[in-house]
Backbone as JSON, one array per atom type, in Angstrom:
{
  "sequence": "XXXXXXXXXXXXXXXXXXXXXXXXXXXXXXXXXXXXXXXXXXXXXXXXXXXXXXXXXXXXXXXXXXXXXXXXXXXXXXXXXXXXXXXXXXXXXXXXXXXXXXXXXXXXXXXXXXXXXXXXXXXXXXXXXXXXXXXXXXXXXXXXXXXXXXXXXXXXXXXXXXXXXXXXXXXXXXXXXXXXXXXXXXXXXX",
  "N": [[-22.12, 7.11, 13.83], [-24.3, 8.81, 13.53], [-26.51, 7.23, 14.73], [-26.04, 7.02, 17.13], [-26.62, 8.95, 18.44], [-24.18, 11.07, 18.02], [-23.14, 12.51, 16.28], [-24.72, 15.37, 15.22], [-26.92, 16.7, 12.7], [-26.54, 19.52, 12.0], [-27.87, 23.24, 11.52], [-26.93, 24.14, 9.42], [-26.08, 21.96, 7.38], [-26.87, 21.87, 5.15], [-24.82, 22.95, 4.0], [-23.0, 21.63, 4.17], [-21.63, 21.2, 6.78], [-20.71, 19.59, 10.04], [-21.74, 19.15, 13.21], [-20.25, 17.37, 16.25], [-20.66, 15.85, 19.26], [-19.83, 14.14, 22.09], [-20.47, 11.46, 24.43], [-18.11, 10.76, 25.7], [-16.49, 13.12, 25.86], [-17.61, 15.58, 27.44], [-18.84, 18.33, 26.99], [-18.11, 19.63, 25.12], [-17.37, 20.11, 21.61], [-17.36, 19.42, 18.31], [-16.98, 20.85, 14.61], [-17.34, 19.75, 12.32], [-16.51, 20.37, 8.75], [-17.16, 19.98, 4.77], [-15.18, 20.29, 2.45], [-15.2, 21.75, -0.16], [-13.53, 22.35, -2.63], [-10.89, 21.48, -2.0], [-11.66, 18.99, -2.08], [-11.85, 18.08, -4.73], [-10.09, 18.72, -5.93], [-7.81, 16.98, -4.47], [-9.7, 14.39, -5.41], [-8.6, 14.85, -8.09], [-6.29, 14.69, -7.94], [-5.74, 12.27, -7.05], [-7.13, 10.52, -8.92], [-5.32, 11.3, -11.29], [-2.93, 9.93, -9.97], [-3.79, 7.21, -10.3], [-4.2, 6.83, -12.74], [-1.68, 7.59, -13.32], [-0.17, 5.43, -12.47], [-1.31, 2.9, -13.16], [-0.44, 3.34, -15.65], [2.27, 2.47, -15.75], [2.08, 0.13, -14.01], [1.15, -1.59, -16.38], [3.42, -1.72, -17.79], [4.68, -3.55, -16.55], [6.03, -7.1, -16.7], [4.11, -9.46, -15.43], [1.9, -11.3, -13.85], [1.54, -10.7, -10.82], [2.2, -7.68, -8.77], [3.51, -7.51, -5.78], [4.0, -5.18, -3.49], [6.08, -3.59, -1.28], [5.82, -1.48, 1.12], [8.02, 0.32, 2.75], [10.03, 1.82, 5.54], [13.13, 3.18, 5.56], [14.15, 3.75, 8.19], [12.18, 1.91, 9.86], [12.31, 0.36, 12.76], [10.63, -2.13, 12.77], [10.87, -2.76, 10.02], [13.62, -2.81, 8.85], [13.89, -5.71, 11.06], [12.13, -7.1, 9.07], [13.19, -7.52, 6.84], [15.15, -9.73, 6.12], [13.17, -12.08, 6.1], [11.61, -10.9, 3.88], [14.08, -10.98, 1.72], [14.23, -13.42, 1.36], [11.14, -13.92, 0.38], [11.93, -13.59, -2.09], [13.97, -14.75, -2.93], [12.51, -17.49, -3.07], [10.33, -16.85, -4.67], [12.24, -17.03, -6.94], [13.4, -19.8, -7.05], [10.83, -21.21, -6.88], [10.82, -20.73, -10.02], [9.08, -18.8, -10.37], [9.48, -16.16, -11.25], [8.67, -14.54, -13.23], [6.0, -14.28, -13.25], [5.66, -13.3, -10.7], [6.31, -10.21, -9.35], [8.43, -8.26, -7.35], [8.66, -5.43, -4.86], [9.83, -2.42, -3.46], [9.04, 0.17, -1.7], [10.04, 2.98, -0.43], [9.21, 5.08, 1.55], [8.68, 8.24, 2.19], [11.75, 8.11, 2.0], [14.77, 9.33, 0.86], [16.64, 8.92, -2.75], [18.84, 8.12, -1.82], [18.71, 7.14, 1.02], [17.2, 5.28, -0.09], [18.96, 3.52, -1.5], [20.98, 3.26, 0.46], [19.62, 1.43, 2.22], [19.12, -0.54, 0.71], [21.45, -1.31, 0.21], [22.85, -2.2, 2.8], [21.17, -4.15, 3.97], [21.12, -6.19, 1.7], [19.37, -6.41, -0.02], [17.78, -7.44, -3.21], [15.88, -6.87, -5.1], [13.84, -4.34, -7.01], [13.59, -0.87, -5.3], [12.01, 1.69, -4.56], [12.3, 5.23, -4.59], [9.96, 7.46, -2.36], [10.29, 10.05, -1.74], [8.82, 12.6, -1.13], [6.43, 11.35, -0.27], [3.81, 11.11, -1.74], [3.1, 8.42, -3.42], [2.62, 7.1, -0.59], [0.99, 8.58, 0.93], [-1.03, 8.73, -0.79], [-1.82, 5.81, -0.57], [-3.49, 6.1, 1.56], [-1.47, 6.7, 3.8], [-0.35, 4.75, 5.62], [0.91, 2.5, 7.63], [4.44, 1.27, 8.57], [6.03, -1.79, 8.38], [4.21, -2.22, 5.08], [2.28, -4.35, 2.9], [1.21, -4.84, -0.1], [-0.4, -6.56, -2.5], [-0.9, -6.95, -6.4], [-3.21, -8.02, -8.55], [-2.27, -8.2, -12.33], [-4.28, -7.59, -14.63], [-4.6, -8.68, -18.72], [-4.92, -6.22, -19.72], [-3.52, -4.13, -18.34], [-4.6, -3.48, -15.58], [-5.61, -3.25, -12.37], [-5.82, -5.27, -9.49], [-6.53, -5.47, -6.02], [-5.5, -7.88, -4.07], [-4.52, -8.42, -1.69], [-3.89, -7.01, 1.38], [-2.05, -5.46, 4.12], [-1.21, -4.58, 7.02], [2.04, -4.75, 8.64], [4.35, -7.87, 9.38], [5.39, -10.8, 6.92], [5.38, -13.24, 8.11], [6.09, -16.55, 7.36], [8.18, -16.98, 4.76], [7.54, -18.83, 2.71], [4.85, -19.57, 2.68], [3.3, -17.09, 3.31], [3.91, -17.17, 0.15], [3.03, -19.26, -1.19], [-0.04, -18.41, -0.61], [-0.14, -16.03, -1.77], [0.16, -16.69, -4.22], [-2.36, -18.53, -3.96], [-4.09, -16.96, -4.26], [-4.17, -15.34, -6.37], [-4.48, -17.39, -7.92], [-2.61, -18.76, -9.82], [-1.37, -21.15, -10.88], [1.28, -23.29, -10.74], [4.31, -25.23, -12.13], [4.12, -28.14, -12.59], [2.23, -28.35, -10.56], [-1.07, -29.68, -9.78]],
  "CA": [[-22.14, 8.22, 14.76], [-25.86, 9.63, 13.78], [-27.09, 6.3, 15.06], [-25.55, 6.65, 18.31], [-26.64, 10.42, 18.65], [-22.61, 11.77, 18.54], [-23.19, 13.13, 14.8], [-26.34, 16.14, 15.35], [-26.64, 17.5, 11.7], [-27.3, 21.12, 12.54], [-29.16, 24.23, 11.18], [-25.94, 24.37, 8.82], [-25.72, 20.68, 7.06], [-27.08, 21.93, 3.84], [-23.64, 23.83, 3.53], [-21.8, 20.66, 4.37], [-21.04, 21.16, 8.12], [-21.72, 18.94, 10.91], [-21.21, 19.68, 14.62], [-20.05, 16.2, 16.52], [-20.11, 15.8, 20.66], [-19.95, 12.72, 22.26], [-20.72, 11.88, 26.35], [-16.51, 11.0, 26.03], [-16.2, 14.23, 25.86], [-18.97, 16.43, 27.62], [-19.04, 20.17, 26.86], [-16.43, 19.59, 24.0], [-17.65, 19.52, 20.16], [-16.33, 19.6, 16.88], [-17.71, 21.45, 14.03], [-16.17, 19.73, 10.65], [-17.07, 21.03, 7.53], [-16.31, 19.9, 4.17], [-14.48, 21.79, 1.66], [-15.57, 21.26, -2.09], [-12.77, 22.47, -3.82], [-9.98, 20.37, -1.55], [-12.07, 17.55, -2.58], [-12.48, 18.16, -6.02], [-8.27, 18.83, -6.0], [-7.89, 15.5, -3.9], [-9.8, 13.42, -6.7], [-8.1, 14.78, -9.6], [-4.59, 14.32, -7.79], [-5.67, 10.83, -7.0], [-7.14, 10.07, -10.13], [-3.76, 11.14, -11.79], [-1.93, 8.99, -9.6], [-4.02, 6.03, -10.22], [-3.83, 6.72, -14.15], [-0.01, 7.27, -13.56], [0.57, 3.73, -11.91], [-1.99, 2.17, -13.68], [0.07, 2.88, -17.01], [3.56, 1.92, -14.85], [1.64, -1.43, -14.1], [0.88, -2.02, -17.71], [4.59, -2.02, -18.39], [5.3, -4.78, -15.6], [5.31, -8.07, -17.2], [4.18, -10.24, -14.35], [0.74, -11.6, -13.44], [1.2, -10.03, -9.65], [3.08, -7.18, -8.19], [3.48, -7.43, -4.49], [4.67, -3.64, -3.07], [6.35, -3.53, 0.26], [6.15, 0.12, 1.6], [8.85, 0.41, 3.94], [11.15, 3.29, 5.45], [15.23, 2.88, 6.56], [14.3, 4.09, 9.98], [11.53, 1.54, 10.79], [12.9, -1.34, 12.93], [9.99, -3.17, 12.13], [11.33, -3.11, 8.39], [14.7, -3.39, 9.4], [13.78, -6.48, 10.89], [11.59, -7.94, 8.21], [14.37, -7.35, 5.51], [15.52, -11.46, 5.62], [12.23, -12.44, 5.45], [11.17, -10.11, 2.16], [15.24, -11.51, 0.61], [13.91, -15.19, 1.81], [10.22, -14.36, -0.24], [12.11, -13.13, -3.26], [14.35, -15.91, -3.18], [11.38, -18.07, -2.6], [9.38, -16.18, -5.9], [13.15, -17.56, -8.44], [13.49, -20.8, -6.93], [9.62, -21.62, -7.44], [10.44, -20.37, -11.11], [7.71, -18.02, -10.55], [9.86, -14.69, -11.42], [8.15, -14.19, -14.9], [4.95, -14.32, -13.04], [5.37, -12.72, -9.78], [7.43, -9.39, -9.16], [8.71, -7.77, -5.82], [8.91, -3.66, -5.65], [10.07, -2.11, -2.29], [8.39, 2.14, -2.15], [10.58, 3.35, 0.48], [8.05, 5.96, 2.31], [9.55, 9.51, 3.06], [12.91, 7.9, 1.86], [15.34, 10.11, -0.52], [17.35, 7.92, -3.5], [20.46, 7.97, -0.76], [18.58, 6.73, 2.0], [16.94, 3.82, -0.39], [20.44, 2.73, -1.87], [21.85, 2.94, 1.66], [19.0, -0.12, 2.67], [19.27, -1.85, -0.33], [22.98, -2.16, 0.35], [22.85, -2.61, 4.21], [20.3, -5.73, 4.09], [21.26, -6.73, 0.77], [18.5, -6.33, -0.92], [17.66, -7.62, -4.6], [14.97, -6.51, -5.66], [14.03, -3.24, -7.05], [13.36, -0.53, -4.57], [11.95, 3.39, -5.22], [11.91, 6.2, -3.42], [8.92, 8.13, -2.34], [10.53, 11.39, -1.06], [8.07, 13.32, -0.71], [5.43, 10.49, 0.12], [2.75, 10.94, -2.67], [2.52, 7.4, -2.99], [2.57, 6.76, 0.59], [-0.2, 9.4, 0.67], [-2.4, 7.9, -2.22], [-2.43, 4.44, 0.19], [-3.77, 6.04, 2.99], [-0.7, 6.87, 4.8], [-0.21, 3.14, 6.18], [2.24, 2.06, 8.59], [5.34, 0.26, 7.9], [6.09, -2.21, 6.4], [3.0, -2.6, 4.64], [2.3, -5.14, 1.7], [0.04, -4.79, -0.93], [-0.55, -7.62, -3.97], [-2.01, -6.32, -6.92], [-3.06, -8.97, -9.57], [-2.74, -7.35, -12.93], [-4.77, -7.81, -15.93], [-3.6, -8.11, -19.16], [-4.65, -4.3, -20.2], [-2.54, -3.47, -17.6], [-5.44, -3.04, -14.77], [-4.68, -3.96, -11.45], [-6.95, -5.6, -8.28], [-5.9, -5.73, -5.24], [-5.63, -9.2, -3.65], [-3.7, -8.96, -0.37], [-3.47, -5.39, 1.85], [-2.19, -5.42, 5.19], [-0.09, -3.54, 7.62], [2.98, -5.95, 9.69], [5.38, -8.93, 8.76], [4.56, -11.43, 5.81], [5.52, -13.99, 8.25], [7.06, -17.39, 6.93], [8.18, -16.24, 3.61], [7.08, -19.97, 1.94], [3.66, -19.75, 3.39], [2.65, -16.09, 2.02], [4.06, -17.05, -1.52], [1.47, -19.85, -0.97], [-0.94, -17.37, -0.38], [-0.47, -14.88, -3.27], [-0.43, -17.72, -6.0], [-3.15, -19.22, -4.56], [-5.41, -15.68, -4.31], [-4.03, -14.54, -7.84], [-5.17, -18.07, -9.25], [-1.29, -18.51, -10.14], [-0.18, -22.68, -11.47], [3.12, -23.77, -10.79], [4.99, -26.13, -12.96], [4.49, -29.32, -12.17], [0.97, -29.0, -10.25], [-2.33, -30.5, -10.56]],
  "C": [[-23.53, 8.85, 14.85], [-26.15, 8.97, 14.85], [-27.34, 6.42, 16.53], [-25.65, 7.83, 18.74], [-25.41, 11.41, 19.31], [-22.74, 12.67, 17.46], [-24.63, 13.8, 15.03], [-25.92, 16.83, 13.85], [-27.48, 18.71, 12.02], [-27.57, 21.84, 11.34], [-28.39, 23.99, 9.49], [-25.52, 23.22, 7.57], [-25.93, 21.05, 5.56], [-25.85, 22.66, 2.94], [-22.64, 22.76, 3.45], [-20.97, 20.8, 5.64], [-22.18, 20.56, 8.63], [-21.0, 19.06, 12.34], [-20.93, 17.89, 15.49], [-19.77, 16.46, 17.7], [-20.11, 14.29, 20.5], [-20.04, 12.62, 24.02], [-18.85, 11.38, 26.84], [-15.86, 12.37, 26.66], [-17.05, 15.44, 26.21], [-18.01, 17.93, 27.76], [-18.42, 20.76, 26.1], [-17.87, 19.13, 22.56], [-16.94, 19.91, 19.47], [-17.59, 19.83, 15.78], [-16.38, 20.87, 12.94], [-16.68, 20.33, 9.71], [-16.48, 20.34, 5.86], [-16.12, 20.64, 3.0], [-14.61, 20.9, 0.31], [-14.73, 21.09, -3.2], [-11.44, 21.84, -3.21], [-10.53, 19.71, -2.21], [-11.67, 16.98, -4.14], [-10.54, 17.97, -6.79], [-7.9, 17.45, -5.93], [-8.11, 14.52, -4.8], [-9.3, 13.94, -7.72], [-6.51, 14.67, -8.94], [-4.56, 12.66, -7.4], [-6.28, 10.17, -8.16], [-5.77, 9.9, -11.34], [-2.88, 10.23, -11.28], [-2.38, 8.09, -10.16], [-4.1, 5.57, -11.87], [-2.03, 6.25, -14.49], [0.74, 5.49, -13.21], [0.06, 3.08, -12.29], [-0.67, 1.91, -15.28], [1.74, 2.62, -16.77], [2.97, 0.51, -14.62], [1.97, -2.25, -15.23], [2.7, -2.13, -18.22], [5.51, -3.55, -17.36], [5.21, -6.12, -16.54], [5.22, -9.52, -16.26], [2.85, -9.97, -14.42], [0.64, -11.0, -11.64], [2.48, -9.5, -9.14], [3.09, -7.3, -7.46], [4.65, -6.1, -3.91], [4.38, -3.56, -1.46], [6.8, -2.09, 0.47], [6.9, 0.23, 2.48], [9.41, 1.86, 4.24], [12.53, 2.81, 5.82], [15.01, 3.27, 7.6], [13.52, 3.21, 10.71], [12.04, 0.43, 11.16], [12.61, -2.48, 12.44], [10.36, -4.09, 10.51], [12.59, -3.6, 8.36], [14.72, -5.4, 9.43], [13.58, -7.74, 9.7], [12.51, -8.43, 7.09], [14.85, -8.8, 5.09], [14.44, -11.85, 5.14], [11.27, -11.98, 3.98], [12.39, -10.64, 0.99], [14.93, -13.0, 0.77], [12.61, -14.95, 0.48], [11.28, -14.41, -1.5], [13.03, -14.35, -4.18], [13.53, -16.98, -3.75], [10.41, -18.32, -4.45], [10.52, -17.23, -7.52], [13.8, -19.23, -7.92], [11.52, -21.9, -7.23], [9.52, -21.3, -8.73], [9.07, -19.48, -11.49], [8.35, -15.98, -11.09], [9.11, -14.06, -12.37], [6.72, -13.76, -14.23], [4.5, -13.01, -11.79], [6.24, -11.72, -9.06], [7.16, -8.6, -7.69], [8.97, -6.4, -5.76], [8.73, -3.27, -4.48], [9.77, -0.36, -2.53], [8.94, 2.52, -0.48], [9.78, 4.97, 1.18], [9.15, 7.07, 2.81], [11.21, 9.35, 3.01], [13.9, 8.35, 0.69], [16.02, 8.46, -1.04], [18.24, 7.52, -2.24], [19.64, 7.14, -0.06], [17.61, 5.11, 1.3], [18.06, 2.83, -0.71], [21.19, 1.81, -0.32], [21.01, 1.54, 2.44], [19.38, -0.99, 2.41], [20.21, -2.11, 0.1], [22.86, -3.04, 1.84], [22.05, -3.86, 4.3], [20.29, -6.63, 2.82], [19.91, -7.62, -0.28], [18.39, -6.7, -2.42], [16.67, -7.43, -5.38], [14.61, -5.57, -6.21], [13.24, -2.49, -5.76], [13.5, 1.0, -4.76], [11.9, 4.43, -4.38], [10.7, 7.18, -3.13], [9.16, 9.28, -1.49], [9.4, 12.43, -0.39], [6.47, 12.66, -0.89], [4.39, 10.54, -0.62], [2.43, 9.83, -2.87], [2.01, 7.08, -1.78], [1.25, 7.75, 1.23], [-1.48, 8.77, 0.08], [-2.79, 6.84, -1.54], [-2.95, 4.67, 1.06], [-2.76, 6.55, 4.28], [-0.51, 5.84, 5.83], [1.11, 3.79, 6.77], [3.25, 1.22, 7.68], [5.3, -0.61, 8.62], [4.43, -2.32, 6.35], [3.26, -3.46, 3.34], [1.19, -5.03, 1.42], [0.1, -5.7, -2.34], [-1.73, -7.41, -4.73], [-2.0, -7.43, -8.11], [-3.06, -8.12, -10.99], [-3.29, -8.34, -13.93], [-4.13, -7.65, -17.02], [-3.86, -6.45, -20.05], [-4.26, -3.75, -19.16], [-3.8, -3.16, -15.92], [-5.24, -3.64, -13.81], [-5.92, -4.4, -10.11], [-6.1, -5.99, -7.43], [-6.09, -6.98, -4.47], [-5.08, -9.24, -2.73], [-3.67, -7.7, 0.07], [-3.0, -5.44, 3.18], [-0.53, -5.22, 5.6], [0.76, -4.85, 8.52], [3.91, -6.84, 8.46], [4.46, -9.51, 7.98], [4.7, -12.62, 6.83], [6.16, -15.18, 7.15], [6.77, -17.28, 5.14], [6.91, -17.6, 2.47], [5.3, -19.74, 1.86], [2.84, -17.92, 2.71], [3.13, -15.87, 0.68], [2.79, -18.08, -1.47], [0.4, -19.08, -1.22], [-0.9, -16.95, -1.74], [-0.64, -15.5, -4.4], [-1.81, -18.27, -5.73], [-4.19, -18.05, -4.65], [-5.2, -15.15, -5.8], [-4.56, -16.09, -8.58], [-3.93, -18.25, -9.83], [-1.21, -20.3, -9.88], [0.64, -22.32, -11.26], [3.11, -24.59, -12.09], [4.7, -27.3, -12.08], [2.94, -29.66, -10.86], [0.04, -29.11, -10.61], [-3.0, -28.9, -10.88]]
}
């Protein structure tokens, strides 16, 4: 935005405000500002999270979680629901369960309204609720479904290896995928 003279840092910048037009918008600006002690809040409530799930990781015992953020109201998820009971399938017929676990974070969804999925699409996997969206927060506030594959280490530390918003498409084909980005042998190949 400097680059492109939309971002003018004015008289004011040394306070941490910056005034922003753009020729989109002639005779229109925006004056953001940023706030020190939000921030300062912000990283220690996301640092806590990322301690808290870090030491929730460390109790997984699987070489990669894969966390499907969904809600019960989005069709999109709705939909997807065979194809996530097809991967999971997919994960204990490749004998890969030990290795590779499935964990559904139901976004803005009370216990009731996760149970009531799980049952309705017959779900097997586990699946948590994020009522009042603090996870779903901590990611950015993504769309549904979203999938995220985190490889862990074994002190419990986690990298992310897969992020993206939509379907997994053909379930076979992104288990493919996640073994071969986590670096994940089968039985029986070279």
């Amino acid at each position: 935005l400097v680059e492109q003279g939309h971002l003018q840092l004015g008289l004011f910048d040394q306070r941490n405000l910056a005034e922003i037009t753009s020729p989109d918008y002639p005779g229109e600006r925006l004056v953001a500002c940023r706030n020190d002690a939000l921030a300062k809040l912000r990283a220690h409530k996301r640092e806590s999270l990322l301690q808290a799930t870090e030491a929730l990781l460390a109790q997984v015992k699987a070489s990669v979680v894969i966390f499907e953020v969904f809600s019960m109201y989005c069709p999109y998820c709705q939909n997807e629901a065979p194809s996530i009971n097809g991967l999971y399938s997919r994960i204990a017929e490749r004998g890969l369960e030990g290795k590779i676990k499935l964990i559904g974070l139901g976004a803005g969804n009370s216990p009731y309204e996760v149970d009531l999925f799980k049952g309705k699409y017959g779900v097997q996997f586990p699946l948590l609720s994020d009522s009042d969206l603090t996870l779903h927060t901590a990611l950015g506030k993504v769309r549904t479904p979203y999938f995220i594959a985190v490889s862990l280490t074994p002190e419990g530390k986690g990298l992310v290896i897969y992020s993206r918003v939509g379907t997994i498409g053909d379930p076979e084909q992104f288990l493919d995928l996640i073994t071969q980005k986590a670096g994940i042998r089968e039985k029986g190949a070279p």
